[in-house]
N, C-alpha and C positions, 0 to 999 in steps of 0.2 A: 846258891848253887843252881836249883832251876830255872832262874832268870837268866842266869850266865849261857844254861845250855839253849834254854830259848834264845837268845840272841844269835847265838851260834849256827841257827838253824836258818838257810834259805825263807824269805818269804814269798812263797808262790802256792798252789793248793794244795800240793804236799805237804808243805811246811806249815801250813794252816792246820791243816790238820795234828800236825805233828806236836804242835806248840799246844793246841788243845789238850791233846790227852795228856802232856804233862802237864798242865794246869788242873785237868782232873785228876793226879795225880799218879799217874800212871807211870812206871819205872821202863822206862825206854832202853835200857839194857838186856831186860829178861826177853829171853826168845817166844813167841810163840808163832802159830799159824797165820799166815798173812795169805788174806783171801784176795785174788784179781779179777775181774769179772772180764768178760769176752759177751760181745752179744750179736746174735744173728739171724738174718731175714727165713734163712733154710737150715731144716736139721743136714742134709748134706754136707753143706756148710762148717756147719759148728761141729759135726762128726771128724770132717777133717782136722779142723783145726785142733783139735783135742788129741785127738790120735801124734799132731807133727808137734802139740805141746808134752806129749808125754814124754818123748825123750829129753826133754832140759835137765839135766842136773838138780837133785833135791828136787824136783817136782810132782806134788801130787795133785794129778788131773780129776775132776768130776765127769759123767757119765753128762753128757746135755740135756736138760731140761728145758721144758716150753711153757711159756706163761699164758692167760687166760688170751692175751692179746696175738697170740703166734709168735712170738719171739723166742728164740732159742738163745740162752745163756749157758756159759760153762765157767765154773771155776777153779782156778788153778792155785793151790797153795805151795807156799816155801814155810817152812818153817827156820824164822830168824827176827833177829831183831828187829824193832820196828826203825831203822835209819832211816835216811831222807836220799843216801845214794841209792844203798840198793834197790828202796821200792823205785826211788823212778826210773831207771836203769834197768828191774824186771818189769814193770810197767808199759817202759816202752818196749822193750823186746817183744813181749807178750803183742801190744799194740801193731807193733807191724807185724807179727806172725797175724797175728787175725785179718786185718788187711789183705792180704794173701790169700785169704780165706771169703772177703767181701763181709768181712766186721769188723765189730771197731771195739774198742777198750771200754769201760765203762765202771770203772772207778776199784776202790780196793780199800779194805777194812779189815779190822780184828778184835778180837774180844782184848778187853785190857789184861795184864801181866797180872799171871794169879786165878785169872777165869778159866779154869778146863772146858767149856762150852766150846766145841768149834761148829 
């Protein structure tokens, strides 16, 4: 049955992904927190972006932080299944919302189904 759904799945870097975690065993039906990253050159920047990502549906925004290197990242969580549609589909929403912003996407992860760690 998980070879089946592996197949099933696009192969592109989502899908790459995606296929992983059920190889590591991972139940891709259970909901959990799905984390997006947004990253950018000014907190200005990631301020707004944050602020025009909070009103998405089901979305919880993080406050922006800054890395040792000056970069401002924020992240934005859904909480849902890990599918292949809907991350790339918020993914890219997210993607051009930052854009707008003068940033850019930067990948999206989650703790495996059963990990309360977010």
């Amino acid at each position: 049955m998980r070879e089946l759904r592996a197949m099933m799945i696009p192969d592109d870097e989502n899908g790459q992904v995606l296929k992983q975690m059920l190889e590591d065993g991972d139940d891709l039906e259970r909901a959990r927190g799905i984390e997006f990253y947004q990253v950018f050159s000014a907190e200005a920047d990631a301020q707004a972006f944050a602020e025009a990502a909070a009103v998405l549906p089901d979305l919880t925004v993080d406050a922006p932080e800054v890395d040792d290197e000056g970069i401002w990242q924020v992240c934005a969580i859904r909480v849902m299944a890990p599918g292949h549609a809907a991350i790339t589909a918020l993914e890219r929403q997210l993607g051009e919302l930052a854009e707008v912003h003068r940033g850019y996407a930067d990948g999206w992860g989650c703790s495996p189904a059963g990990d309360t760690a977010h």
